[in-house]
C-alpha positions as semicolon CSV with decimal commas, in nm:
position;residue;x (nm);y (nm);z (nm)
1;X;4,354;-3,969;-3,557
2;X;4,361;-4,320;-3,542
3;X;4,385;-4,475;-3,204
4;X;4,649;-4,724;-3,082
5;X;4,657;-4,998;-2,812
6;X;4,901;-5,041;-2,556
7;X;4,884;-5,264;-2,194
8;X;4,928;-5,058;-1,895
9;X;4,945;-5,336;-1,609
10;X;4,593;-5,596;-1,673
11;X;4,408;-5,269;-1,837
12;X;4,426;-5,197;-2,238
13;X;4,462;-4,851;-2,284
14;X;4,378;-4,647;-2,574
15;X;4,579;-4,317;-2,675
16;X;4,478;-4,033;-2,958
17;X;4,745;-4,039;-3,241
18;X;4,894;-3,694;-3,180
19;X;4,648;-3,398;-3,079
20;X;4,411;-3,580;-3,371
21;X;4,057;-3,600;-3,428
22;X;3,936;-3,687;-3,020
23;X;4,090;-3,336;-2,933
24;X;4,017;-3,128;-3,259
25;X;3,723;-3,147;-3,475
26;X;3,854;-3,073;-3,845
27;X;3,586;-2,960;-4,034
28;X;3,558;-3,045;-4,447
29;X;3,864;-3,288;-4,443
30;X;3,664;-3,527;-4,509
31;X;3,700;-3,587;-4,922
32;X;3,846;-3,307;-5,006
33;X;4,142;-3,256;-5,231
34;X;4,303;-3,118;-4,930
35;X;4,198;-3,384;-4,674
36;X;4,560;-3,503;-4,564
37;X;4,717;-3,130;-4,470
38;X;4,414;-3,029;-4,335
39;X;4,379;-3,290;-4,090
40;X;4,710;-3,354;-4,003
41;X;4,721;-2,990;-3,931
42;X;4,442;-2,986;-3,785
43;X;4,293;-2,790;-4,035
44;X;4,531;-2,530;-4,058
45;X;4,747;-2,602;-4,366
46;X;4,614;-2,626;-4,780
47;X;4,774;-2,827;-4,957
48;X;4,677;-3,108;-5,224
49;X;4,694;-3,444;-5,093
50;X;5,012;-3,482;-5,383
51;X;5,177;-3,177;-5,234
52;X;5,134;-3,314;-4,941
53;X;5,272;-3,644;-4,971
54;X;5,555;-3,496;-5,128
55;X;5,639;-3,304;-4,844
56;X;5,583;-3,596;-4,601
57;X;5,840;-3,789;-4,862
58;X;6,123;-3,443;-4,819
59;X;6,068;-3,428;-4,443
60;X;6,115;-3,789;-4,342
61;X;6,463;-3,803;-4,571
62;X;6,606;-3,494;-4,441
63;X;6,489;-3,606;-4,091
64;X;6,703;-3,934;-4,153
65;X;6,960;-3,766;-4,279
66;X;7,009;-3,553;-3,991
67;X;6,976;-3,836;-3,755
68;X;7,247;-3,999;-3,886
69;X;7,555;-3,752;-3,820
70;X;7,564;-3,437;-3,621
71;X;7,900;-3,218;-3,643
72;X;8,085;-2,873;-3,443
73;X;8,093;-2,847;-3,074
74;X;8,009;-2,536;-2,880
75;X;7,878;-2,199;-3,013
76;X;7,863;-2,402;-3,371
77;X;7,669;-2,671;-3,296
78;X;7,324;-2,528;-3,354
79;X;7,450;-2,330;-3,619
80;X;7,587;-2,672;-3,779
81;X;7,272;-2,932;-3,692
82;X;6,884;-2,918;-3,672
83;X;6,786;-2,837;-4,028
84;X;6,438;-2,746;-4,127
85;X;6,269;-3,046;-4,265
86;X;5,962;-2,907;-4,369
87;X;5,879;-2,600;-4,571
88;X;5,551;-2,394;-4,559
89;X;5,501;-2,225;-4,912
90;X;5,327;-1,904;-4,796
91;X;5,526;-1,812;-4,496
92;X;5,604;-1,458;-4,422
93;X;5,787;-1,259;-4,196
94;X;5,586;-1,018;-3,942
95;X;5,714;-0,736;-3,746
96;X;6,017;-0,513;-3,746
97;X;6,335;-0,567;-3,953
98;X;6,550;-0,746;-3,775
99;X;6,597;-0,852;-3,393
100;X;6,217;-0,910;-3,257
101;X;6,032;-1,011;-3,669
102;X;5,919;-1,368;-3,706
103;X;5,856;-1,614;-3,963
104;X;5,529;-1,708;-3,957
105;X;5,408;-2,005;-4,127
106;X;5,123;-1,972;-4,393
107;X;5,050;-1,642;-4,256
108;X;4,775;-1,611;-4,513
109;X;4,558;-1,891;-4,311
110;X;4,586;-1,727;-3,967
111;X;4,472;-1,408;-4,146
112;X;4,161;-1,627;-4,211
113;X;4,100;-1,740;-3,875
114;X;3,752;-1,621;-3,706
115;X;3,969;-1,688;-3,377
116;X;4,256;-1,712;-3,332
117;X;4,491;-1,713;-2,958
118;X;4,843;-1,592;-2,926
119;X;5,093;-1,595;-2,673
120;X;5,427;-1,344;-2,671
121;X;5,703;-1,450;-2,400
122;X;5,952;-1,172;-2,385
123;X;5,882;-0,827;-2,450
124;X;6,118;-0,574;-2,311
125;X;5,844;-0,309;-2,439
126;X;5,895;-0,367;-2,792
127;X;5,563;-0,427;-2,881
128;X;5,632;-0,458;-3,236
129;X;5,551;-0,839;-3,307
130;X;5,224;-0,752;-3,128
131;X;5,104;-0,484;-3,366
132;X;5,202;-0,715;-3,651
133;X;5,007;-0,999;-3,538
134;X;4,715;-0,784;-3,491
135;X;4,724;-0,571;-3,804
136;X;4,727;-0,960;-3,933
137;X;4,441;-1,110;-3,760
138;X;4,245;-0,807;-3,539
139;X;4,031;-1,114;-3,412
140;X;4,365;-1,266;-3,290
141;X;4,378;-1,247;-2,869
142;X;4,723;-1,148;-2,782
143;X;4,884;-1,251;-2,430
144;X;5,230;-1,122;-2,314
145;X;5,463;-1,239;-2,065
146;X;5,736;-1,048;-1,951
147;X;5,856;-1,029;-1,542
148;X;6,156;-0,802;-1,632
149;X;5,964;-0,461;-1,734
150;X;5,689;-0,249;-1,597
151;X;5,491;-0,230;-1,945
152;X;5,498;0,111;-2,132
153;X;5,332;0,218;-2,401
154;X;5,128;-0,115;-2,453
155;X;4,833;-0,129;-2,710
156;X;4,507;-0,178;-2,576
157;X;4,423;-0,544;-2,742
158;X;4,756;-0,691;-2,604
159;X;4,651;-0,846;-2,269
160;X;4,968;-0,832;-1,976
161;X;5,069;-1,000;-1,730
162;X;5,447;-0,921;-1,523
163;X;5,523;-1,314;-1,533
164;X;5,836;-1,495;-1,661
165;X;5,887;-1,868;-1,723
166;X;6,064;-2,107;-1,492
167;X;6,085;-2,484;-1,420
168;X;5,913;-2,455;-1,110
169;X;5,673;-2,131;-0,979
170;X;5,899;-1,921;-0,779
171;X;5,645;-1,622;-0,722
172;X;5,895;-1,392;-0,537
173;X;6,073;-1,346;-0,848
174;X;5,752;-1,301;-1,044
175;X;5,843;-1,683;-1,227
176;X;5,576;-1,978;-1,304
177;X;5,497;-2,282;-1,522
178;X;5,376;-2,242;-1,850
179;X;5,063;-2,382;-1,710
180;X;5,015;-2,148;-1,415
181;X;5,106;-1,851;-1,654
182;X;4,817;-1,967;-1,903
183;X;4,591;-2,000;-1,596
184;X;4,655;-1,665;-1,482
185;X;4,459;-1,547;-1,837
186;X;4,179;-1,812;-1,860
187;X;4,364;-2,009;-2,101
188;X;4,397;-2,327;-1,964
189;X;4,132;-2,523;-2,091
190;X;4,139;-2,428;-2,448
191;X;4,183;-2,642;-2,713
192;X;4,508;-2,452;-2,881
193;X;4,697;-2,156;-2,920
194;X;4,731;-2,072;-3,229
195;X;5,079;-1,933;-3,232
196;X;5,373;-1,940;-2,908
197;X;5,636;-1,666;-2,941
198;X;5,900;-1,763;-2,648
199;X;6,235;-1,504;-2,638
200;X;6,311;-1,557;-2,318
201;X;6,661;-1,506;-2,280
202;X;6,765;-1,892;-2,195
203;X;6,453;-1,993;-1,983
204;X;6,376;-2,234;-2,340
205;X;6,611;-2,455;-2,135
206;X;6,407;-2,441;-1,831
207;X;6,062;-2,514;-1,994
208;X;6,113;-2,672;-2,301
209;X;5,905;-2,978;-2,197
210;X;5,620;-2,753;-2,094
211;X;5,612;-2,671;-2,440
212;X;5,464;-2,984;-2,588
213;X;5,271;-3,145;-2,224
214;X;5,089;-2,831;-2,178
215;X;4,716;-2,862;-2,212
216;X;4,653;-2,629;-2,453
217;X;4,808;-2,749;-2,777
218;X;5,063;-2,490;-2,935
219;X;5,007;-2,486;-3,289
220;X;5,329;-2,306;-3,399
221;X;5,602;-2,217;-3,177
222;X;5,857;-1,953;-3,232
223;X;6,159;-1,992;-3,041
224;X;6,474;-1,777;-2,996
225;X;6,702;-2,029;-2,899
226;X;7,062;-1,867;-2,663
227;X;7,337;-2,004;-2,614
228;X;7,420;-1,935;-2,250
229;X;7,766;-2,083;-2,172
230;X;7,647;-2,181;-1,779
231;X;7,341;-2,374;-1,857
232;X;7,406;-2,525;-2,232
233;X;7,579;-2,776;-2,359
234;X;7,511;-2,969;-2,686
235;X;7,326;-3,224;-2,476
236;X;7,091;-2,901;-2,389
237;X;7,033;-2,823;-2,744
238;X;6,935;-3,199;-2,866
239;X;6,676;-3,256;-2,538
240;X;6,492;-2,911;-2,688
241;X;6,456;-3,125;-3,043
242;X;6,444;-3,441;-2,967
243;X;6,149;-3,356;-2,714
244;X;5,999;-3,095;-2,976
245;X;6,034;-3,376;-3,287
246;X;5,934;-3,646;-3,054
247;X;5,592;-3,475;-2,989
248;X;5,464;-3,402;-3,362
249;X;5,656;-3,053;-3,394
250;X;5,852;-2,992;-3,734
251;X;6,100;-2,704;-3,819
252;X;5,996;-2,529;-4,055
253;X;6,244;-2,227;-4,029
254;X;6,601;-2,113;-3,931
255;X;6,809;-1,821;-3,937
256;X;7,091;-1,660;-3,740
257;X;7,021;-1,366;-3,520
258;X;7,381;-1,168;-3,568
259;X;7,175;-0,814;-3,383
260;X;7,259;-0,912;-3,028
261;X;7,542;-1,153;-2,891
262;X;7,752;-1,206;-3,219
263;X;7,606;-1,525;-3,424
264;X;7,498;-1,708;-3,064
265;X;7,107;-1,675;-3,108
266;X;6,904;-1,871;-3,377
267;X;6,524;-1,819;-3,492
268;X;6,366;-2,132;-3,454
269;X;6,010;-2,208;-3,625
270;X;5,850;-2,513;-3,484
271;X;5,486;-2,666;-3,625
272;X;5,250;-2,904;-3,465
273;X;5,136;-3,224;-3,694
274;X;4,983;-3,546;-3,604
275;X;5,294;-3,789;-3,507
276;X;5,154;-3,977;-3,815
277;X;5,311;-3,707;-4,090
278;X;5,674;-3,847;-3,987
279;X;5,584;-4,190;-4,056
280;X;5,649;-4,281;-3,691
281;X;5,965;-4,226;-3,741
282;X;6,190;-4,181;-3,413
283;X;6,444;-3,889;-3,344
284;X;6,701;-3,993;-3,152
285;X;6,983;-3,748;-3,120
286;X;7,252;-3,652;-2,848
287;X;7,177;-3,715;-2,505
288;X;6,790;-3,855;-2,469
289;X;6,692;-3,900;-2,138
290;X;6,634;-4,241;-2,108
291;X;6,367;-4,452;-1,887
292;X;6,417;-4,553;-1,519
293;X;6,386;-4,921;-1,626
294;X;6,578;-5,171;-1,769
295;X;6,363;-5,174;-2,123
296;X;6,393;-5,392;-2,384
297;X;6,192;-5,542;-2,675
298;X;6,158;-5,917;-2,655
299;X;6,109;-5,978;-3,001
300;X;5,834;-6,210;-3,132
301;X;5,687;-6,522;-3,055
302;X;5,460;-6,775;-3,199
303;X;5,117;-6,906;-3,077
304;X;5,285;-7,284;-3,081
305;X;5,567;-7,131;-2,874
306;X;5,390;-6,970;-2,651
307;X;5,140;-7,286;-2,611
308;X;5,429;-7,505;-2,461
309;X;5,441;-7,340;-2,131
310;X;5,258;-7,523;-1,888
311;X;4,903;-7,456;-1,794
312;X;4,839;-7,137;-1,582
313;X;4,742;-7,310;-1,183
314;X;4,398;-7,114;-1,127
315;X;4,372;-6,918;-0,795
316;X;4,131;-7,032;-0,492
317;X;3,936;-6,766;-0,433
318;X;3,737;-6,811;-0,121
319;X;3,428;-6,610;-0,099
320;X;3,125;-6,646;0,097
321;X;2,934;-6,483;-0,099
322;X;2,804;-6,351;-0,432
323;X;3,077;-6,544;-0,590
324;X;2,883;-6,551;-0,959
325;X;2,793;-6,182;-0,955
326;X;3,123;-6,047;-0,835
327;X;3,286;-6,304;-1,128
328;X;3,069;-6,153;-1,334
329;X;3,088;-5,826;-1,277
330;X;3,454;-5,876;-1,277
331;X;3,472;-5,940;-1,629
332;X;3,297;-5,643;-1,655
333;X;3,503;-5,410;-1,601
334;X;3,835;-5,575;-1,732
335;X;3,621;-5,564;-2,075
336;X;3,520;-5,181;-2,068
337;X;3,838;-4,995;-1,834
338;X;4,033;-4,798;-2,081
339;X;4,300;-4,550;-1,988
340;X;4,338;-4,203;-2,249
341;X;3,947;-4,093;-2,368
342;X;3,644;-4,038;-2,161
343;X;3,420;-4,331;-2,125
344;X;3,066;-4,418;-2,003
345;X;3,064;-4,609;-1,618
346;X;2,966;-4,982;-1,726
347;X;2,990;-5,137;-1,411
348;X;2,716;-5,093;-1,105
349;X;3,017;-5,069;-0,826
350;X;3,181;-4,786;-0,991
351;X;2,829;-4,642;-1,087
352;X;2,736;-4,625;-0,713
353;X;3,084;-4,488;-0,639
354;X;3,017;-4,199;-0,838
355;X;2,669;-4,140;-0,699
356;X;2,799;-4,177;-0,380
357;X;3,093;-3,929;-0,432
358;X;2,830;-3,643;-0,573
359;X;2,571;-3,670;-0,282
360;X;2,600;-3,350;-0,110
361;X;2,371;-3,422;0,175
362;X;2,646;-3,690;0,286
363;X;2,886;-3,608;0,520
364;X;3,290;-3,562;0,441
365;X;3,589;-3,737;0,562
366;X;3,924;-3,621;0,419
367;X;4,227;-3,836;0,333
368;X;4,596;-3,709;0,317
369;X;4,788;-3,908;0,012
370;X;5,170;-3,849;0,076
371;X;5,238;-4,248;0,060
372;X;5,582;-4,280;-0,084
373;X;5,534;-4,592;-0,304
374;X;5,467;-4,575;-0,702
375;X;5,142;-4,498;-0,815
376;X;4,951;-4,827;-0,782
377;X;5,038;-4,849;-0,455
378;X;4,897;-4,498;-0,417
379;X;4,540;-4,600;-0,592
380;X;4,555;-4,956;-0,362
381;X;4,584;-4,705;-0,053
382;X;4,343;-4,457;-0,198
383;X;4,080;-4,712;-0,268
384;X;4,051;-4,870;0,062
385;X;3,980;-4,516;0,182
386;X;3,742;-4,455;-0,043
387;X;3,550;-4,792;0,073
388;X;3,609;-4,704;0,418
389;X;3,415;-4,400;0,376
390;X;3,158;-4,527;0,200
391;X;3,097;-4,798;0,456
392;X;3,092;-4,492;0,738
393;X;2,897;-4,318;0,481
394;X;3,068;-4,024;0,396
395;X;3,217;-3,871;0,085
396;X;3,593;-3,904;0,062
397;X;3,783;-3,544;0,010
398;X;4,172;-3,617;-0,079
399;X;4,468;-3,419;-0,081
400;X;4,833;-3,462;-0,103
401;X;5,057;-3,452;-0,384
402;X;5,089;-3,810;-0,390
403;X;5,491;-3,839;-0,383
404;X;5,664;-3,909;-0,566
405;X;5,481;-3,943;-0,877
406;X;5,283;-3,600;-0,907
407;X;5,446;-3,393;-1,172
408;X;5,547;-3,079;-1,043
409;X;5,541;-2,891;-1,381
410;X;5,170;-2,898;-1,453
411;X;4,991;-2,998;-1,053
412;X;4,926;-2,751;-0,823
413;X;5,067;-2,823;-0,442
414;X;4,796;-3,133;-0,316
415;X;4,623;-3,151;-0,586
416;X;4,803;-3,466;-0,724
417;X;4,469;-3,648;-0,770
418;X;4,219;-3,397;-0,971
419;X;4,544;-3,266;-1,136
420;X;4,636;-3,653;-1,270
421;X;4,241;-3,808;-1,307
422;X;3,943;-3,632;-1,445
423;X;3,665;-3,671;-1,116
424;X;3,459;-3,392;-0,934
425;X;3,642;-3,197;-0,679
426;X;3,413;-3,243;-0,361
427;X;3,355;-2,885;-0,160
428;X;3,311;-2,861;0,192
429;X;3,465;-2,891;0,520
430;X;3,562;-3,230;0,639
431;X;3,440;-3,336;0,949
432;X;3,749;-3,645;1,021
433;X;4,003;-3,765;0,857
434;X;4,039;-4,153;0,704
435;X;4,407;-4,238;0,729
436;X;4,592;-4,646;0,780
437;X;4,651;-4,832;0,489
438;X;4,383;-5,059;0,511
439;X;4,083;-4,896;0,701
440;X;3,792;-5,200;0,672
441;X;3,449;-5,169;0,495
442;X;3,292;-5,494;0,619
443;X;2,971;-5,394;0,425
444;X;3,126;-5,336;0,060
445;X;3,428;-5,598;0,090
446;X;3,409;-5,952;0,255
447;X;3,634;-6,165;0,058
448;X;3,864;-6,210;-0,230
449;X;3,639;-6,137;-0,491
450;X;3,449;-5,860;-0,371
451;X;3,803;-5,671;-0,270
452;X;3,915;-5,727;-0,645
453;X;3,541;-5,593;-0,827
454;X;3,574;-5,273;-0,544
455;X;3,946;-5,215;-0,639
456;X;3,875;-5,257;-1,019
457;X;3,551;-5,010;-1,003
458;X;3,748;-4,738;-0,820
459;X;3,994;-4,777;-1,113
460;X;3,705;-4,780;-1,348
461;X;3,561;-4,425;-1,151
462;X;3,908;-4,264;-1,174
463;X;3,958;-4,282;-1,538
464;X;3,638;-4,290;-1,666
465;X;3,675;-3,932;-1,703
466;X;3,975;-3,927;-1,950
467;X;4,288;-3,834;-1,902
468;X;4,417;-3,455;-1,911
469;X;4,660;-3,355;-2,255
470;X;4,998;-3,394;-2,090
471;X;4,963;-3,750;-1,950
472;X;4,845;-3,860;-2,308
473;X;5,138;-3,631;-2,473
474;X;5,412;-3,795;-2,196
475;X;5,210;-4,151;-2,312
476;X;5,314;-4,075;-2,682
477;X;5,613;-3,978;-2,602
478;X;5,718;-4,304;-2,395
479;X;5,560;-4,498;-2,692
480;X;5,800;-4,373;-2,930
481;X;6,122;-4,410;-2,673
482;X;6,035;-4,731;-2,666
483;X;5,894;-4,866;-2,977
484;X;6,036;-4,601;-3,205
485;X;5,692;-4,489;-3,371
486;X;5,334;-4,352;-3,277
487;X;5,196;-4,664;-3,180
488;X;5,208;-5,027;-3,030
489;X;5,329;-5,346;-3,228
490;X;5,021;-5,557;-3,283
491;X;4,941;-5,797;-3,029
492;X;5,127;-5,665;-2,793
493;X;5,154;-5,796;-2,395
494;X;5,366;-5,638;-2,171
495;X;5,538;-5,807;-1,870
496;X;5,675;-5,635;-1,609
497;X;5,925;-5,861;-1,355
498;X;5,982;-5,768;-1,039
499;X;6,289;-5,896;-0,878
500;X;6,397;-5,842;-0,526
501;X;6,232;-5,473;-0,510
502;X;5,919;-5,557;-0,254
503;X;5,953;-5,419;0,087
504;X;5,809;-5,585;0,408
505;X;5,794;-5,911;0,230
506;X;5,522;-5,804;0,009
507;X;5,578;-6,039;-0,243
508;X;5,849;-6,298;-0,304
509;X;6,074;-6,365;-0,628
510;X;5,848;-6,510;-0,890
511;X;6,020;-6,744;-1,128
512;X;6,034;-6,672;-1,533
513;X;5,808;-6,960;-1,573
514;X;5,527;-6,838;-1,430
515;X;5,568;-6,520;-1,637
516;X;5,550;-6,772;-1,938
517;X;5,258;-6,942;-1,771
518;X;5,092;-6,561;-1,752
519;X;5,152;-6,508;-2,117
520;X;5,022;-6,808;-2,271
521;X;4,719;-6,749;-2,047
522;X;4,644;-6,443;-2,228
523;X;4,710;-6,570;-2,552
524;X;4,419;-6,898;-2,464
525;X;4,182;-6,629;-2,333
526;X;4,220;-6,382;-2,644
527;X;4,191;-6,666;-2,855
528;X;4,534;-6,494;-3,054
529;X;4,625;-6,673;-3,327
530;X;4,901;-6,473;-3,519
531;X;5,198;-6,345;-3,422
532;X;5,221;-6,163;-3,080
533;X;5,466;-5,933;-2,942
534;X;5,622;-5,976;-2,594
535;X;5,761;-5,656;-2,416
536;X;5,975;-5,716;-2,077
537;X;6,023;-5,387;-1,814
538;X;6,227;-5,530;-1,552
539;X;6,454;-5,369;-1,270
540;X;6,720;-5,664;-1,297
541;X;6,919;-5,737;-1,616
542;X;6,944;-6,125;-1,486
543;X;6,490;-6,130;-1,528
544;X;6,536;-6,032;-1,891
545;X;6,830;-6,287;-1,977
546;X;6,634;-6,595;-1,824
547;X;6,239;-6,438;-1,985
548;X;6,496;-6,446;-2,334
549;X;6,610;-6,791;-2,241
């Protein structure tokens, strides 16, 4: 997939378009009369690239169509709204008549896979979708979840584990994350499962996000989806499909499941294609969450515009030494930091961080991180830590879950760090702990500049080993909240104002002109000449009206 560039504070960051070709090698698309499906399938659908285009053309106007009007209240809603949009030409239906088959789609190609992973969530001992799934594909690995029933009766390739689906792990009722529950079978660190059966009897409500920020990529999901008068509400029911649509998934099936509970179930079929099959188009139905900040999109502005501002003042930095290297090196990393994919260490500072972080003969000092500030507070914190140990000459070992930012769906208790940042987890048993929020390390920083190259190579080390799948999913999914497609206008800069929300006198109000003055820095120092883009997040509406004026 193509990539797409975004600002996250002073660092560009780069984010995979969907799953795409950074994740999942499609082999032959290349040239091929069936390049398009196959790679935004990810090499799992045939079609001509006319077909497929086509079908692109039918999805995108029923999606629009849909998006437009929504009708019926209550039990009816579901029945009345959320339409397929796509169509798969070879699906089939596997297992039993009835309560417990499924529509698979293009059955034909997971018949050809030489691998293939699948997960069953709900089972009550009806282990009929299994045997379907493996009289399909006998090379298929089949996983089922089910914390309800002691299993009876069980094939021998279906893999079990007495685990249900929940929010949050609550292990005395036998309930976990998707995550955990994947973990519990090896599975995650794969690249995708192939197909995600989920009847669950509600819990779809509970995890439905899990669904597409999980690490391993679910290919095709088939969902049961209840209507359970104490947790739904129509709000319920467009979160599951605006968060689905919003993530690349596309229904390709529907029917109503009269067996059990009148006409209050539906079979769902969701597929996974890059976010660049809808045209980055936006779904926004029903009740969307929406962000913390006050967000909106400042429109355009010209170089000439932008130009009149006055000059930018430069700052005084005092430093006593190395003032040319540290500038240099500076530069350096501003250049080569980018936030999504893996990427080589450029810098020598963050080079000797990470040679200094994987010397076992080295002594450790642990760190606690439960500072409850945002998350670059947390990295200022960490950072100084970090330099403080290296100073004392010891490797720093952190835990913590770093509140309140850690996402308790996919990190483990104090494991905010290796859970968030791809960096080796350091073994052994500390022999002091490194605590204050500004511990010195005379011998690393001694001035201004020196204290920004240190804090900009420990950013450097952090994400220099990529980020894992559900920060770059919850990325995507921001970007199309907020820009309504896949990727970033061009020349984009983003400003974030901060008014009145410092603590301890931090930092005082900054007027809009210096903002401006920030802006049309960027603009000299890019050398932009077209059109750029200017994006405000601020806390107070007041900062937006005077950046507009």
């Amino acid at each position: 997939g193509s990539g797409l560039t975004a600002s996250v504070g002073a660092l560009p960051m780069k984010v995979s378009n969907g799953i795409g070709s950074e994740h999942m090698k499609v082999a032959g698309a290349q040239g091929s009369v069936y390049s398009r499906s196959l790679q935004d399938s990810f090499g799992y659908l045939q079609y001509t690239d006319e077909q497929w285009e086509r079908m692109r053309s039918i999805h995108i106007a029923q999606s629009k169509r849909q998006a437009g009007q929504q009708s019926g209240k209550g039990s009816t809603f579901p029945h009345s709204n959320w339409e397929p949009s796509f169509s798969c030409a070879f699906e089939r239906r596997i297992g039993k008549v009835g309560d417990g088959g499924k529509w698979i789609c293009d059955a034909y190609r997971t018949s050809e896979l030489h691998t293939c992973t699948v997960i069953s969530i709900g089972s009550k001992n009806d282990w009929s979708f299994e045997r379907a799934i493996h009289e399909l594909n006998p090379a298929c690995r089949i996983f089922t979840f089910d914390h309800t029933i002691a299993p009876r009766n069980k094939p021998y390739y279906v893999t079990f584990r007495q685990l249900g689906l929940a929010r949050v792990n609550k292990l005395d009722a036998n309930l976990t994350t998707l995550h955990h529950a994947l973990e519990s079978v090896g599975l995650e660190k794969i690249e995708k499962i192939d197909i995600f059966k989920i009847d669950c009897e509600g819990c779809e409500y509970d995890i439905f996000m899990q669904v597409y920020s999980v690490r391993p990529v679910l290919q095709q999901v088939l969902m049961q989806l209840h209507r359970i008068k104490a947790k739904t509400s129509d709000s319920h029911v467009n979160r599951i499909f605006n968060g689905l649509l919003n993530n690349g998934y596309v229904i390709f099936h529907k029917e109503s499941n009269k067996q059990h509970g009148g006409s209050e179930c539906i079979e769902y079929g969701f597929l996974k294609l890059a976010l660049r099959f809808s045209g980055g188009m936006q779904q926004r139905l029903g009740n969307v969450a929406s962000s913390d900040l006050s967000r909106k999109h400042l429109g355009s502005q010209t170089k000439d515009e932008i130009a009149q501002a006055p000059s930018t003042r430069k700052r005084n930095n005092t430093n006593s030494r190395g003032g040319v290297e540290h500038k240099s090196e500076l530069n350096r990393l501003r250049k080569y930091t980018r936030i999504g994919p893996a990427f080589k260490l450029h810098s020598e500072m963050a080079k000797k961080i990470r040679l200094h972080q994987s010397n076992k003969s080295l002594p450790i000092a642990h760190t606690l991180m439960n500072h409850r500030f945002g998350l670059g507070s947390c990295i200022h914190v960490w950072s100084q830590r970090l330099c403080h140990a290296m100073h004392t000459g010891a490797r720093l070992k952190t835990f913590g879950d770093w509140v309140p930012w850690a996402d308790r769906l996919h990190c483990k208790k104090n494991d905010g760090l290796y859970c968030y940042f791809t960096i080796d987890i350091i073994e052994g048993r500390s022999q002091r702990y490194i605590g204050g929020q500004r511990p010195p390390c005379p011998s690393i920083i001694y001035g201004t500049l020196s204290k920004d190259v240190f804090r900009a190579a420990a950013i450097e080390y952090l994400f220099a080993g990529g980020l894992p799948q559900f920060v770059l999913s919850e990325v995507e999914h921001q970007m199309y909240k907020i820009f309504g497609r896949h990727e970033a206008p061009s020349n984009l800069i983003t400003v974030h104002i901060r008014w009145g929300d410092k603590i301890m006198g931090e930092m005082k109000k900054v007027g809009i002109d210096q903002y401006v003055q920030a802006v049309a820095s960027i603009v000299k120092n890019r050398k932009i000449s077209s059109q750029i883009n200017v994006y405000v997040a601020t806390e107070d509406p007041a900062a937006f009206k005077r950046s507009e004026e």
